[in-house]
mmCIF file of the N, C-alpha and C atoms, coordinates in Angstrom:
data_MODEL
# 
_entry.id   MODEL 
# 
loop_
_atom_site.group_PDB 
_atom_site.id 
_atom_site.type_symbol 
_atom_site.label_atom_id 
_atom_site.label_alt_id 
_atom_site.label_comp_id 
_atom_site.label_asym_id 
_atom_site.label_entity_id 
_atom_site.label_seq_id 
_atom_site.pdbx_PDB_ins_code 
_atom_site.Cartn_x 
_atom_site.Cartn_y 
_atom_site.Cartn_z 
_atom_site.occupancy 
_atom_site.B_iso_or_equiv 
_atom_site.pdbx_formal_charge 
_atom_site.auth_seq_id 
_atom_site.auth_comp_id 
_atom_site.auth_asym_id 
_atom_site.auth_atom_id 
_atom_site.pdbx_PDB_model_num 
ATOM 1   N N  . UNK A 1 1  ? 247.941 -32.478 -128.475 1.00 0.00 ? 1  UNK A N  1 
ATOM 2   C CA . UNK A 1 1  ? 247.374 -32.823 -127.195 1.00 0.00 ? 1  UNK A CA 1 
ATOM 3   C C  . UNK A 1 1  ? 246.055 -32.076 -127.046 1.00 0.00 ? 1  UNK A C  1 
ATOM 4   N N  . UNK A 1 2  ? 244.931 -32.647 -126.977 1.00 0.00 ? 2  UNK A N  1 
ATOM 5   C CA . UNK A 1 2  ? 243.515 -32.063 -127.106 1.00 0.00 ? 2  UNK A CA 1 
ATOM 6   C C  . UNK A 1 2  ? 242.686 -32.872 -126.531 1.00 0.00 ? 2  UNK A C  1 
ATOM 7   N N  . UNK A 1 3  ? 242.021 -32.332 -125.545 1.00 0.00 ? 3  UNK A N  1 
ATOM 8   C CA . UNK A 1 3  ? 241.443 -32.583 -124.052 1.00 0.00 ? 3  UNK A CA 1 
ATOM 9   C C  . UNK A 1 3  ? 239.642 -32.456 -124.327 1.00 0.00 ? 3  UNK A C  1 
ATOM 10  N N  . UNK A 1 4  ? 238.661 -33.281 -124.571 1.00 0.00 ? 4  UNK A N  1 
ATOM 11  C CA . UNK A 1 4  ? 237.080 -32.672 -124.410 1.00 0.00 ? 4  UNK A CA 1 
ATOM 12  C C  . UNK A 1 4  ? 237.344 -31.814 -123.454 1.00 0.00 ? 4  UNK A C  1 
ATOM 13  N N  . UNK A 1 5  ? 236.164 -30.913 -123.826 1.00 0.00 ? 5  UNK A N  1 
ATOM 14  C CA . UNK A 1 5  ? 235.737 -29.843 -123.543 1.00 0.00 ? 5  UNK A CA 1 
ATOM 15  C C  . UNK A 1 5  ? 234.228 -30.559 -122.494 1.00 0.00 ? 5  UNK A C  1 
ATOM 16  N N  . UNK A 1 6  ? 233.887 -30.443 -121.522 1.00 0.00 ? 6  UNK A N  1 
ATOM 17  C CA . UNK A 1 6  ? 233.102 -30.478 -120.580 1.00 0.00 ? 6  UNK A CA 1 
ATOM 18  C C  . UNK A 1 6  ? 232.605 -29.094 -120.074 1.00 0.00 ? 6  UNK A C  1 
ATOM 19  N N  . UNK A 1 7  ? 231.187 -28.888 -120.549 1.00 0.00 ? 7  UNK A N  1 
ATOM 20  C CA . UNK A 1 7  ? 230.537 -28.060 -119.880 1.00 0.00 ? 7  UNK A CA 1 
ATOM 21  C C  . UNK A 1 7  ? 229.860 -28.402 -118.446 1.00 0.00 ? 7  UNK A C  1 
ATOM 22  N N  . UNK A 1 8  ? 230.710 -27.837 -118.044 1.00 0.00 ? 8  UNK A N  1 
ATOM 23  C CA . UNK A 1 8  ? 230.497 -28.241 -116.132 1.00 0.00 ? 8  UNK A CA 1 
ATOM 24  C C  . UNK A 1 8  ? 228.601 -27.762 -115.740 1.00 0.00 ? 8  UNK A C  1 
ATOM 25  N N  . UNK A 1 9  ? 228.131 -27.038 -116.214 1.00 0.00 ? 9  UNK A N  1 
ATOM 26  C CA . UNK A 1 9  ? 226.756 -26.960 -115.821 1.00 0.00 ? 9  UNK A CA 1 
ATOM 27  C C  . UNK A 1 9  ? 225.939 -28.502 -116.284 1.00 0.00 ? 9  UNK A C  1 
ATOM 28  N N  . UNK A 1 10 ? 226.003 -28.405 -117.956 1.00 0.00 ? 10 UNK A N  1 
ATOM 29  C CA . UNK A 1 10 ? 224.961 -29.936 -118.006 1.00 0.00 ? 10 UNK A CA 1 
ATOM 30  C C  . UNK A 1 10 ? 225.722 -30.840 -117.468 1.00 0.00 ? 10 UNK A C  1 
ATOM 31  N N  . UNK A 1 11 ? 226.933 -31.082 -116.955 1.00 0.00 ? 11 UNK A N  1 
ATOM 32  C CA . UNK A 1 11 ? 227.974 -31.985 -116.434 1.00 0.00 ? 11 UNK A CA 1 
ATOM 33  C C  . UNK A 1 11 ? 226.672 -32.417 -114.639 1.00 0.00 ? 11 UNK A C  1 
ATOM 34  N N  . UNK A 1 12 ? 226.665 -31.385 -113.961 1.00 0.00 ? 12 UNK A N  1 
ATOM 35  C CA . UNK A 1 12 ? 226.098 -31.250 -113.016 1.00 0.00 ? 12 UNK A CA 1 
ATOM 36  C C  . UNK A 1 12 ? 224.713 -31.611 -113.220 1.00 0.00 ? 12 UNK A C  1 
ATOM 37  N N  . UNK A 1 13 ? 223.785 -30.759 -114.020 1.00 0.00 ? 13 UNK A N  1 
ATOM 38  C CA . UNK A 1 13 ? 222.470 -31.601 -114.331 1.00 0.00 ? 13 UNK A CA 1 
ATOM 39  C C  . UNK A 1 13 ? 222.445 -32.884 -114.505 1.00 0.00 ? 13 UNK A C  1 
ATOM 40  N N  . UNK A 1 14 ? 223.239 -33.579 -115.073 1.00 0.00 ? 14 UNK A N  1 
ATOM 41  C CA . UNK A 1 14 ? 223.164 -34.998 -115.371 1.00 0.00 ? 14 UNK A CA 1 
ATOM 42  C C  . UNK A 1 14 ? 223.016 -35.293 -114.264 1.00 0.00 ? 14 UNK A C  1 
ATOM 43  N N  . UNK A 1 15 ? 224.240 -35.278 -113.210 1.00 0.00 ? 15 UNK A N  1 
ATOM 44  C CA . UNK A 1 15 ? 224.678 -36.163 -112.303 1.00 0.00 ? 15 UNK A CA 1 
ATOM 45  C C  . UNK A 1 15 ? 223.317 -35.896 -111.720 1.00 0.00 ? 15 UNK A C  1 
ATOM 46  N N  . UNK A 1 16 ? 222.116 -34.663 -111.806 1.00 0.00 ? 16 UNK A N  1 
ATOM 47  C CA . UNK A 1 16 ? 221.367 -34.618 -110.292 1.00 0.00 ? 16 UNK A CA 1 
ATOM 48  C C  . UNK A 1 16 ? 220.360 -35.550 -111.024 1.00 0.00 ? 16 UNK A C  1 
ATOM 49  N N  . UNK A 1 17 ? 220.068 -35.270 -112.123 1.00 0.00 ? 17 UNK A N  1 
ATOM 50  C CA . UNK A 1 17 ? 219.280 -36.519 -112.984 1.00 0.00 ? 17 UNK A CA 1 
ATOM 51  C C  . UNK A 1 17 ? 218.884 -37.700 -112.478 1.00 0.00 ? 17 UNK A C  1 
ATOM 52  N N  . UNK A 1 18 ? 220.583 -38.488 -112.689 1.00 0.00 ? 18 UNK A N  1 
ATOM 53  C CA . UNK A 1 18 ? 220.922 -39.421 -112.158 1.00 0.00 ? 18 UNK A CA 1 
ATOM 54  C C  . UNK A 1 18 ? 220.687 -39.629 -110.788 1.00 0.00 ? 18 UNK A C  1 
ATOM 55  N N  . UNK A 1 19 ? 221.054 -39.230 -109.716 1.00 0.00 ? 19 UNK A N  1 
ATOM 56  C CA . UNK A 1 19 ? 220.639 -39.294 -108.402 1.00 0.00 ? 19 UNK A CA 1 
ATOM 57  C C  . UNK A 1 19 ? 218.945 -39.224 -108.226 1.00 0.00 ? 19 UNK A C  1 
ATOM 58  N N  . UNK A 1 20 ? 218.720 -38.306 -109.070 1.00 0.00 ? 20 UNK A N  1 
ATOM 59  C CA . UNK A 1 20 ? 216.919 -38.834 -109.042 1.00 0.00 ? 20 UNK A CA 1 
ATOM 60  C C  . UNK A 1 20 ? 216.510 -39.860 -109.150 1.00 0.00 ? 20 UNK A C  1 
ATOM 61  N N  . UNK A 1 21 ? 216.820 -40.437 -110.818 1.00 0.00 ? 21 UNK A N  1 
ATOM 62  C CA . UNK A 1 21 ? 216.368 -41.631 -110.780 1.00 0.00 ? 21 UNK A CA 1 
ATOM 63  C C  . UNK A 1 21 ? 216.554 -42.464 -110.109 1.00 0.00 ? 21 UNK A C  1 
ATOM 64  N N  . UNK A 1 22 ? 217.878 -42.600 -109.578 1.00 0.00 ? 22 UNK A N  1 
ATOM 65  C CA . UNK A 1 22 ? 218.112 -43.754 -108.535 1.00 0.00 ? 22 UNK A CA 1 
ATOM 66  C C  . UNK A 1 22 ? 217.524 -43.988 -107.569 1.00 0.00 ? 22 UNK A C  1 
ATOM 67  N N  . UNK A 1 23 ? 216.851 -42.635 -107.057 1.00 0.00 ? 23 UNK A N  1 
ATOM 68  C CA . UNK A 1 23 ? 216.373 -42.756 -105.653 1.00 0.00 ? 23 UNK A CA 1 
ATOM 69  C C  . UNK A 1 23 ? 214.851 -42.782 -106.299 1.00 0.00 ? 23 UNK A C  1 
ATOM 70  N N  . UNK A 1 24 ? 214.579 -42.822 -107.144 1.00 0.00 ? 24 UNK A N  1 
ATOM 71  C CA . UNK A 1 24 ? 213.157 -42.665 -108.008 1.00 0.00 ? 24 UNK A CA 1 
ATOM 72  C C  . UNK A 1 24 ? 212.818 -44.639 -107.860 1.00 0.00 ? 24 UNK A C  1 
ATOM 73  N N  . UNK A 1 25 ? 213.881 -44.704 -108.168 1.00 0.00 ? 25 UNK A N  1 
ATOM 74  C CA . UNK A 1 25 ? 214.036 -46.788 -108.179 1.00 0.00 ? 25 UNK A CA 1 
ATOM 75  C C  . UNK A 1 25 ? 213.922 -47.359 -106.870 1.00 0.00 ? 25 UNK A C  1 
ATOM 76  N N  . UNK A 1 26 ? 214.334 -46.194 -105.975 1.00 0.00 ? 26 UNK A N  1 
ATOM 77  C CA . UNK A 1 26 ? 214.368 -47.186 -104.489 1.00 0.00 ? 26 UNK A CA 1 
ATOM 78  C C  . UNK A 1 26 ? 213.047 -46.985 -104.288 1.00 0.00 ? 26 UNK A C  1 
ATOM 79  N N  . UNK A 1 27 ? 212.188 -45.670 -104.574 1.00 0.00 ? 27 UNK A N  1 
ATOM 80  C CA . UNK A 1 27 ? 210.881 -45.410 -103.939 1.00 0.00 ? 27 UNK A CA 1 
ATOM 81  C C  . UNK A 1 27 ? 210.194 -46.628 -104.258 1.00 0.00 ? 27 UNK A C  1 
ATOM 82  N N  . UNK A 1 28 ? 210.077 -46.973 -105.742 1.00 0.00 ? 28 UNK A N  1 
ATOM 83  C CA . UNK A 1 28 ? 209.279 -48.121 -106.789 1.00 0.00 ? 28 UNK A CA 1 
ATOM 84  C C  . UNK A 1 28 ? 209.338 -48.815 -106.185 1.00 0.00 ? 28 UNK A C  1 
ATOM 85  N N  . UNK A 1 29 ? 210.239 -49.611 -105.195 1.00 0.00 ? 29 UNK A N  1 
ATOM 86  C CA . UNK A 1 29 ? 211.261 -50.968 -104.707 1.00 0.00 ? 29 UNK A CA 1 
ATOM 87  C C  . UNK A 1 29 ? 210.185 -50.675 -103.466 1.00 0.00 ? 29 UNK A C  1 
ATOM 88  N N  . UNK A 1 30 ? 210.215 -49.566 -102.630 1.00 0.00 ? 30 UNK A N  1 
ATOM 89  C CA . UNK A 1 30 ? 210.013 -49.820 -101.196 1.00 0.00 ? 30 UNK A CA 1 
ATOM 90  C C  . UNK A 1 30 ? 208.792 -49.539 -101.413 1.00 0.00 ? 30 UNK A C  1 
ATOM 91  N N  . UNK A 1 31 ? 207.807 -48.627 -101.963 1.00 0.00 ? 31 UNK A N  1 
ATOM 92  C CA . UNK A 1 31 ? 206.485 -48.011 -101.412 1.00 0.00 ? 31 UNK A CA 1 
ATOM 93  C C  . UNK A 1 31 ? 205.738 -48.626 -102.726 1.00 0.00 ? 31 UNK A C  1 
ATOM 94  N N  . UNK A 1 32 ? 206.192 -49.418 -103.728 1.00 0.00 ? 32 UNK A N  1 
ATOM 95  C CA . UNK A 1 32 ? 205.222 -49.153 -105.023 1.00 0.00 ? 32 UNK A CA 1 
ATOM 96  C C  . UNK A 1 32 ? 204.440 -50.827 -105.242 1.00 0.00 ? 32 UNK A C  1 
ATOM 97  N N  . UNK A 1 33 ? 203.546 -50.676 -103.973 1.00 0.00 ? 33 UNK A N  1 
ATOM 98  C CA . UNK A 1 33 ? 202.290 -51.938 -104.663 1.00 0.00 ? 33 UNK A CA 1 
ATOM 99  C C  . UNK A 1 33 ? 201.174 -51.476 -105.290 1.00 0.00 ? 33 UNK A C  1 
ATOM 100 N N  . UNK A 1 34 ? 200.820 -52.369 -106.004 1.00 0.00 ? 34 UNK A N  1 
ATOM 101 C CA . UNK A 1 34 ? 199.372 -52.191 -106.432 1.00 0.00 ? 34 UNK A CA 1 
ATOM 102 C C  . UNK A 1 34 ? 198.500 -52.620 -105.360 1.00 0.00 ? 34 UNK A C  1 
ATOM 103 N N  . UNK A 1 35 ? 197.300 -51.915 -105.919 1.00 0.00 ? 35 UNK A N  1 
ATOM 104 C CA . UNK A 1 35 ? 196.189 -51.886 -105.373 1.00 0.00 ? 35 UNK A CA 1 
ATOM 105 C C  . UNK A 1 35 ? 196.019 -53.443 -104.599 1.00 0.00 ? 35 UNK A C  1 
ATOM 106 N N  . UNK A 1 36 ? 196.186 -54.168 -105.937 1.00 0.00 ? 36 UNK A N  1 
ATOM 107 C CA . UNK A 1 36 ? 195.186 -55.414 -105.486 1.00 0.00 ? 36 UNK A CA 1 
ATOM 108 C C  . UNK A 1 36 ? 196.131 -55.944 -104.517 1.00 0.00 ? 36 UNK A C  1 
ATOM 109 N N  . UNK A 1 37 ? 197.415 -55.966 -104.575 1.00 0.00 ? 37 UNK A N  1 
ATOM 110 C CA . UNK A 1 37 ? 198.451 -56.261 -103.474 1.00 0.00 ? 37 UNK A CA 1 
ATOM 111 C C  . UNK A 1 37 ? 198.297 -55.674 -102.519 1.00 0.00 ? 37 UNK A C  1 
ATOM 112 N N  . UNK A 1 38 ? 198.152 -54.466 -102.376 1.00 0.00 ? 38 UNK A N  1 
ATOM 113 C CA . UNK A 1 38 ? 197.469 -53.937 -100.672 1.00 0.00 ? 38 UNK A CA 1 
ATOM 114 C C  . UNK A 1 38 ? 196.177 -54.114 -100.073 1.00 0.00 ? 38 UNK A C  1 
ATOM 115 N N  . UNK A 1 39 ? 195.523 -54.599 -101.044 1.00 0.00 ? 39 UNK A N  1 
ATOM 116 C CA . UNK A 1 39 ? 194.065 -55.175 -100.933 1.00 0.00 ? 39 UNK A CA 1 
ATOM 117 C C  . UNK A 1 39 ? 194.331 -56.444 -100.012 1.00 0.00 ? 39 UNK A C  1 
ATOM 118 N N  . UNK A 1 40 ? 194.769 -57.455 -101.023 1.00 0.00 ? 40 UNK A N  1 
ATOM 119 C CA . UNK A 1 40 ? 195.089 -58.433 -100.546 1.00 0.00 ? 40 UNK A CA 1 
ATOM 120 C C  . UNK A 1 40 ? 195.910 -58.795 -99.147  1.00 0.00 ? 40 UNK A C  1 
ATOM 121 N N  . UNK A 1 41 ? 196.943 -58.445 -98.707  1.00 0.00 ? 41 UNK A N  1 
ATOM 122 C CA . UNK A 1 41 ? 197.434 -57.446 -97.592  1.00 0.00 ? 41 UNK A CA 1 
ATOM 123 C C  . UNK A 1 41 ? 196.579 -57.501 -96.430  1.00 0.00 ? 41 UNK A C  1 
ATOM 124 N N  . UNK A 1 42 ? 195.735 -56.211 -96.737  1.00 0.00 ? 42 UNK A N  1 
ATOM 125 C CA . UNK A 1 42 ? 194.721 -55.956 -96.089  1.00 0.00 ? 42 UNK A CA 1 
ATOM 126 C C  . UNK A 1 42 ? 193.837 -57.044 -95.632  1.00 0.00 ? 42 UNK A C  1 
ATOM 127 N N  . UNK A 1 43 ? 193.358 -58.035 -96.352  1.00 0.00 ? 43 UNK A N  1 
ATOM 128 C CA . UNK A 1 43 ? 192.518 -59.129 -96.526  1.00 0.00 ? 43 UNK A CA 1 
ATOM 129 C C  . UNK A 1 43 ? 192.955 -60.160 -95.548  1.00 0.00 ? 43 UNK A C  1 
ATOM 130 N N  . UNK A 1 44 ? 194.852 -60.270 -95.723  1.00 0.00 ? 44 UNK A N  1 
ATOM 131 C CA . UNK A 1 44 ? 194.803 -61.389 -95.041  1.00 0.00 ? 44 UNK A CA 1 
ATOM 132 C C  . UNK A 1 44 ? 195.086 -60.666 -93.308  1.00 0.00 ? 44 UNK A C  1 
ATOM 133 N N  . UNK A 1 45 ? 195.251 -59.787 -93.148  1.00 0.00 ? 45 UNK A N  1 
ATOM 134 C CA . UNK A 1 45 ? 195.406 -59.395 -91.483  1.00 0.00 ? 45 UNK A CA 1 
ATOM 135 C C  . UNK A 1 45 ? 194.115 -59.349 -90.912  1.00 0.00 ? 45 UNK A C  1 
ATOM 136 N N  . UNK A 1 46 ? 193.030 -58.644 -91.793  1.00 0.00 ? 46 UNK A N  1 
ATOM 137 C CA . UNK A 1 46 ? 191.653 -59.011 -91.283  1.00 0.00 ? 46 UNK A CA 1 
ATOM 138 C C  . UNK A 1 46 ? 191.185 -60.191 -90.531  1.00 0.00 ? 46 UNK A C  1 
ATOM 139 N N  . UNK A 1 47 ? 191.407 -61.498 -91.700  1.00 0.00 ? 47 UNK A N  1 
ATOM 140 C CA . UNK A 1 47 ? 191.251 -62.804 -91.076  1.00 0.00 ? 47 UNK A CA 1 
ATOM 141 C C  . UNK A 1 47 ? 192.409 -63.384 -90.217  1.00 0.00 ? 47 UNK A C  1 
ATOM 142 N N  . UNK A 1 48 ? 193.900 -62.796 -90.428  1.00 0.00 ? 48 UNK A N  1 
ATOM 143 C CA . UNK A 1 48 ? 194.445 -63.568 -89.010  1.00 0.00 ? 48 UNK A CA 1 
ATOM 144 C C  . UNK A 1 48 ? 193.800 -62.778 -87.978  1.00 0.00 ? 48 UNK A C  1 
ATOM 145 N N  . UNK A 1 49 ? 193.626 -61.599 -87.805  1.00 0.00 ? 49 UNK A N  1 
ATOM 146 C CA . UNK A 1 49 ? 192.552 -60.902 -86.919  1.00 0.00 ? 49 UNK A CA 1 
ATOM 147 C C  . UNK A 1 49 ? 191.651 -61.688 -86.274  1.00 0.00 ? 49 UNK A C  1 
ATOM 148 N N  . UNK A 1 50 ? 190.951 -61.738 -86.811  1.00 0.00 ? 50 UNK A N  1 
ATOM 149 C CA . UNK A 1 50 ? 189.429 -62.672 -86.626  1.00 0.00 ? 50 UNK A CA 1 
ATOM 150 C C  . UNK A 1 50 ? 189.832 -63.938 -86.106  1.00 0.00 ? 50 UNK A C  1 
ATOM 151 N N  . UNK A 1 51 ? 190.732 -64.333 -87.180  1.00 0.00 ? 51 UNK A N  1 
ATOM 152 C CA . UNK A 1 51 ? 190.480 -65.972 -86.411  1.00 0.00 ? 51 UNK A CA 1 
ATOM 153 C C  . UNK A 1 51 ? 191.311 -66.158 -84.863  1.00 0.00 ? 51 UNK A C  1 
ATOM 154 N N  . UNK A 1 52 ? 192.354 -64.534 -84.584  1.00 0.00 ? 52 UNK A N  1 
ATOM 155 C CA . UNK A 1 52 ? 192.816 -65.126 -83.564  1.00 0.00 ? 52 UNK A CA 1 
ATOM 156 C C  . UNK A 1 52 ? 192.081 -64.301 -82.531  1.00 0.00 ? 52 UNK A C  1 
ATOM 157 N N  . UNK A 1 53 ? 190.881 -63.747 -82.811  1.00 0.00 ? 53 UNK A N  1 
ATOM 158 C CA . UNK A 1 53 ? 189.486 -63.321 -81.950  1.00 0.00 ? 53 UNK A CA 1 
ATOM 159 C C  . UNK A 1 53 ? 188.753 -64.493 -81.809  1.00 0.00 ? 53 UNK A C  1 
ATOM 160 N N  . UNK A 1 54 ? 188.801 -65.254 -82.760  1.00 0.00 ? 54 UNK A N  1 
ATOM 161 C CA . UNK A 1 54 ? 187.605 -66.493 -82.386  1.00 0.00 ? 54 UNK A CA 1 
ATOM 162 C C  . UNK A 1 54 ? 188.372 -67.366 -81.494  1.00 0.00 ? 54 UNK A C  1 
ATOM 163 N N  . UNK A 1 55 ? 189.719 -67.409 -81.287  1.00 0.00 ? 55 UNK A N  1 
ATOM 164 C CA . UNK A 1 55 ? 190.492 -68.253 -80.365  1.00 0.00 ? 55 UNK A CA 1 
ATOM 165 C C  . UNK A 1 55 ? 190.617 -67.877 -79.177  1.00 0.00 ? 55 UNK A C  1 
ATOM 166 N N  . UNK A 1 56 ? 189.985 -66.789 -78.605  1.00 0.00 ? 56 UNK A N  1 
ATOM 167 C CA . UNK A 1 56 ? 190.453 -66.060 -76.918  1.00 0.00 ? 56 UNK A CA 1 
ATOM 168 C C  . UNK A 1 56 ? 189.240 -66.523 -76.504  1.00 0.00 ? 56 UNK A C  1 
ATOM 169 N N  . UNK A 1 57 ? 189.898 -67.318 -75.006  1.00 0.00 ? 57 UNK A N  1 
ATOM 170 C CA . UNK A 1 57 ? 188.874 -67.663 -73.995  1.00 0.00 ? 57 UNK A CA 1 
ATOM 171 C C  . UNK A 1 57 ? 188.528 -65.915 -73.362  1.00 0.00 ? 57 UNK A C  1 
ATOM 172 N N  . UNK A 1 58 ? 187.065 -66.148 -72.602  1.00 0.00 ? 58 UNK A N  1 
ATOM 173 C CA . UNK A 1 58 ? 186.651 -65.139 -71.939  1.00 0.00 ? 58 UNK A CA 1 
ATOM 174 C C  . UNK A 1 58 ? 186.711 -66.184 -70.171  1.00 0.00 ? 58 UNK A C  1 
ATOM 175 N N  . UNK A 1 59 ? 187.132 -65.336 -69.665  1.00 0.00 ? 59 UNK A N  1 
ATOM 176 C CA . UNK A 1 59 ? 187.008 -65.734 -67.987  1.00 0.00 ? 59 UNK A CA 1 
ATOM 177 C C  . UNK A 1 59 ? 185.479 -65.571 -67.846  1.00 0.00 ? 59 UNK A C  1 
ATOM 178 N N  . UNK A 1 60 ? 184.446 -66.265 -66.722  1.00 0.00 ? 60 UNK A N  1 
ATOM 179 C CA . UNK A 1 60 ? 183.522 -66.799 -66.847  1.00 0.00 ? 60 UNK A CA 1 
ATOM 180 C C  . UNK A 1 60 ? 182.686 -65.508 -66.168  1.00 0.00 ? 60 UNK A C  1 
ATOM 181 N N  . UNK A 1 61 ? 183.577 -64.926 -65.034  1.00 0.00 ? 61 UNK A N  1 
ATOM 182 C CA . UNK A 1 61 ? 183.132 -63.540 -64.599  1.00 0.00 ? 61 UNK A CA 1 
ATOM 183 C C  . UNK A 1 61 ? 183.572 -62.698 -64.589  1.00 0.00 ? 61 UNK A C  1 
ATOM 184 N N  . UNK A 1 62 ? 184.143 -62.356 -65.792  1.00 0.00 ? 62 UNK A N  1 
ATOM 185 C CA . UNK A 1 62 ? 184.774 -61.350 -66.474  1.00 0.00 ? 62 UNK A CA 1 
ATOM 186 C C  . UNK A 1 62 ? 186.422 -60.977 -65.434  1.00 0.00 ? 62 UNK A C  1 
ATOM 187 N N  . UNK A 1 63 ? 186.846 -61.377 -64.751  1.00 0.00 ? 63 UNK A N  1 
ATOM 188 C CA . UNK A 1 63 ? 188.299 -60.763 -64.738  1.00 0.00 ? 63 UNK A CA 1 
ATOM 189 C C  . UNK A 1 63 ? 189.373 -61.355 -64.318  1.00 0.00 ? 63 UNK A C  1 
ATOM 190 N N  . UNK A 1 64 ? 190.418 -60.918 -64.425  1.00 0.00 ? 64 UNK A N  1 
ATOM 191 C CA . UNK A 1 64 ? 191.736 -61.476 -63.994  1.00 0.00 ? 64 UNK A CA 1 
ATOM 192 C C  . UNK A 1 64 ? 192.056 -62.520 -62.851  1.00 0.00 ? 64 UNK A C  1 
ATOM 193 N N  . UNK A 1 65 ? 192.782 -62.728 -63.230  1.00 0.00 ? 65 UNK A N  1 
ATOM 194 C CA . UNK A 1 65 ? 193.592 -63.829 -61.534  1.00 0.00 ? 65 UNK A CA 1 
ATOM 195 C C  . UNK A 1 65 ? 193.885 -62.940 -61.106  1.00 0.00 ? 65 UNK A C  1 
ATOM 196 N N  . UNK A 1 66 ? 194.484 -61.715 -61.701  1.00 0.00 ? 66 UNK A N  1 
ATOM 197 C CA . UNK A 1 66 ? 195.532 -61.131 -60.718  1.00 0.00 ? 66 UNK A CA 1 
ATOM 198 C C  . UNK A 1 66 ? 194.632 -59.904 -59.814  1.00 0.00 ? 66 UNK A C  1 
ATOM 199 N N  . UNK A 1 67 ? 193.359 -59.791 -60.033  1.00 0.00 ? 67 UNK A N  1 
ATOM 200 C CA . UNK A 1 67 ? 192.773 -59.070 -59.156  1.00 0.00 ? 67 UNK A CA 1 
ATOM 201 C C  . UNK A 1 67 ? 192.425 -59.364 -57.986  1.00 0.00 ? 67 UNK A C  1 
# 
């Protein structure tokens, strides 16, 4: 009857290893665009920006109904 032998220290390094990488994979997943993808991004909020600036009426003497 003969049982491995487990050294409980690298036993433990592994596992924190492991938990790194994993959470190393979620970072990639959630925060990791490229450039030109945040560029682009960037690019298109600019122009829904704009174009929904070129769509607002101005009141004729500048203010509210509700004043």
């Amino acid at each position: 009857m003969t049982g491995d032998v487990v050294n409980l220290r690298q036993f433990r390094k592994q596992k924190v290893r492991a938990d790194k990488d994993r959470q190393a994979e979620q970072n990639r997943i959630s925060f990791g665009r490229t450039k030109a993808e945040k560029s682009l991004t960037r690019a298109l909020n600019d122009k829904a920006e704009t174009q929904l600036d070129q769509s607002k009426r101005e009141k004729p003497d500048g203010k509210d109904k509700s004043d």
